[in-house]
C-alpha positions, -999 to 999 in steps of 0.1 A, spaced: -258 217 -164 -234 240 -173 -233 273 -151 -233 306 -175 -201 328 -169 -204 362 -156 -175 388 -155 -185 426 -143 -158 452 -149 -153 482 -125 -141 504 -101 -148 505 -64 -189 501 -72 -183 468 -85 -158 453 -61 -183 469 -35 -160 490 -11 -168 486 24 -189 459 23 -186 419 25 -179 402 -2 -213 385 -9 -232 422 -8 -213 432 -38 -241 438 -64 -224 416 -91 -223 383 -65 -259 399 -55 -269 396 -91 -251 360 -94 -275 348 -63 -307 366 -74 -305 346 -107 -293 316 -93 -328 320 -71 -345 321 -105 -331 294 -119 -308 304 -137 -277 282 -139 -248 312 -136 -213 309 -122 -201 330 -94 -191 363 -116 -153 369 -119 -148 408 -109 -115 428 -125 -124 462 -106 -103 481 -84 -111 512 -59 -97 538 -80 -97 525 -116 -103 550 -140 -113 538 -177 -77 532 -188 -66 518 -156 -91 492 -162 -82 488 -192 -46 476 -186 -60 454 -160 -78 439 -185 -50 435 -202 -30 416 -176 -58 399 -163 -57 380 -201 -94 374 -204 -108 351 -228 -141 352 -248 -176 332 -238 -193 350 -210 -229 346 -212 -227 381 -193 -208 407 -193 -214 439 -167 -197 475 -170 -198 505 -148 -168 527 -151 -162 566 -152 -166 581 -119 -130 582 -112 -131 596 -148 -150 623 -132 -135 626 -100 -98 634 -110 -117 663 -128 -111 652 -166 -130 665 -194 -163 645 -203 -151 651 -239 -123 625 -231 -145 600 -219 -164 586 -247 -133 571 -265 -123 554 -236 -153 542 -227 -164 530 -260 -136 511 -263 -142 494 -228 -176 486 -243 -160 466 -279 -142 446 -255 -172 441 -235 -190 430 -263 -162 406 -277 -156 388 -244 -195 385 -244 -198 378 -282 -231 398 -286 -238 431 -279 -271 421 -259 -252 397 -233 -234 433 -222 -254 454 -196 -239 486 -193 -245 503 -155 -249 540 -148 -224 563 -127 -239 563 -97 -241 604 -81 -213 606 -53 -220 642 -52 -254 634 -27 -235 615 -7 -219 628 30 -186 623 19 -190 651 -5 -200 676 25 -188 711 10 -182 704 -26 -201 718 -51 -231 694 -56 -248 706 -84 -219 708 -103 -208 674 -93 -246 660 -105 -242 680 -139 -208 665 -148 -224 626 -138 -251 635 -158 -230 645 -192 -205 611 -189 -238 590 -181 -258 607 -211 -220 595 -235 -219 561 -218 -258 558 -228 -258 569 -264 -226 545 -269 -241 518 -251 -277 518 -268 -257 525 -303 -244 491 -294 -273 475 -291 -261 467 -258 -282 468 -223 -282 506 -202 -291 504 -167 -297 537 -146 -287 536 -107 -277 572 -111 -316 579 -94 -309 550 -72 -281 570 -54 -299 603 -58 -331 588 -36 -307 568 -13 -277 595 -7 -276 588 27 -273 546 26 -236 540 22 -211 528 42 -186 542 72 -167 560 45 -194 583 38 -192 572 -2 -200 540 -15 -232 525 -11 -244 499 14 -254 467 10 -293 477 9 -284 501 -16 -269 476 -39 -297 455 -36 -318 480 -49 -293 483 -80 -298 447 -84 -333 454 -85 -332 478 -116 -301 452 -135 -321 421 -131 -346 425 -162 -316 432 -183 -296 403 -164 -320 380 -172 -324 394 -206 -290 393 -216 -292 354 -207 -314 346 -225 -300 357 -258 -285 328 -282 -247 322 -279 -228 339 -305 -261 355 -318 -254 384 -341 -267 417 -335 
C-alpha cells in the first residue's frame, strides 16, 4: 500500500526544539496514525527555530515543494509575535501560507491548521509582561482561525494546552516537552485522521 504524505510547516514547535527527534509532535502524529492504521509516510518538516511567516515562506520556496500530500500541518506566528510586529500584519502573511497549504494538499480539508501555542506562561518569560504576551497570542490565533475556518480548512487549539501545562517544557525554559507534545497530538488527531480521509483532489 501506498504510505499517505505528510509535510508540517513551522517554526521551532514543529521541528520540536529540545527534544529527540521522534518526540516532535509531527513524527508523534505520523506514529499515532500509523498505530491506527493508517498507511502515512514519515512527515517531511520545513521549520526552523526562528522562522517567522515570511522566513518560512522563502524556505518554502527553496525547499521547491511539490503538490499531493494527503496532509498538510501549519503552525506559524509566534516569532510573528515575538519580534513585536503588529497583529494587523499577520493575516496577509499567514493567509497566504495557508493557499499554499492548501495547494500542496489539493483540498482545503487535508490542511490542519495548529494554534500559537502561549510562551508567555512559560519560565522562560520570567519578568515579561504576561498578560500582555497572552492578549497579543490570543488576537494572531483569533486571524489565523477566521482565515483558516473561511478556508474550510481544519483549526486546532494547543494555545489551552500550553496555558494548563506552562511548566512542561524543556531545559530552555520555552518549548514544550515531549509529554506536552503528546498531549497536542492528542487534540490534532481527530482532525489528522479527518483530513485523511477526505477524497484526493476533492473539491471544497
Amino acid at each position: 500500500m501506498r504510505e499517505a504524505s505528510f509535510l508540517a510547516l513551522g517554526d521551532s514547535y514543529t521541528i520540536g526544539e529540545g527534544v529527540a527527534d521522534d518526540a516532535r509532535w509531527p513524527v508523534q502524529l505520523a506514529a499515532r496514525l500509523r498505530a491506527e492504521g493508517f498507511a502515512v509516510a514519515p512527515p517531511r518538516i520545513v521549520a526552523t527555530t526562528g522562522w517567522t511567516t515570511d522566513e518560512l515562506a522563502a524556505a518554502m520556496d527553496a525547499a521547491h515543494l511539490r503538490p499531493g500530500y494527503a496532509l498538510v500541518t501549519l503552525l506559524i506566528g509566534v516569532n510573528n509575535q515575538y519580534r513585536g510586529r503588529p497583529a494587523a500584519e499577520y493575516r496577509e502573511p499567514f493567509l497566504a501560507l495557508l493557499h499554499r497549504a492548501i495547494g500542496l494538499a489539493g483540498d482545503a480539508r487535508r490542511v490542519v491548521v495548529v494554534s500559537i501555542p502561549d510562551w508567555g506562561v512559560t519560565p522562560f518569560a520570567e519578568g515579561r509582561d504576561r498578560a500582555a504576551i497572552a492578549s497579543a497570542i490570543d488576537t494572531f490565533n483569533a486571524i489565523a482561525r477566521d482565515e483558516t475556518l473561511r478556508a474550510f480548512a481544519r483549526w486546532v487549539d494547543v494555545t489551552d494546552i500550553s496555558r494548563r501545562d506552562a511548566r512542561d517544557v524543556v531545559d530552555d525554559g520555552l518549548h514544550p516537552s515531549a509529554t506536552q507534545y503528546a498531549a497536542w497530538v492528542d487534540a490534532i488527531l481527530p482532525q489528522a485522521r479527518a483530513a485523511l480521509r477526505e477524497r484526493p483532489n476533492a473539491t471544497t
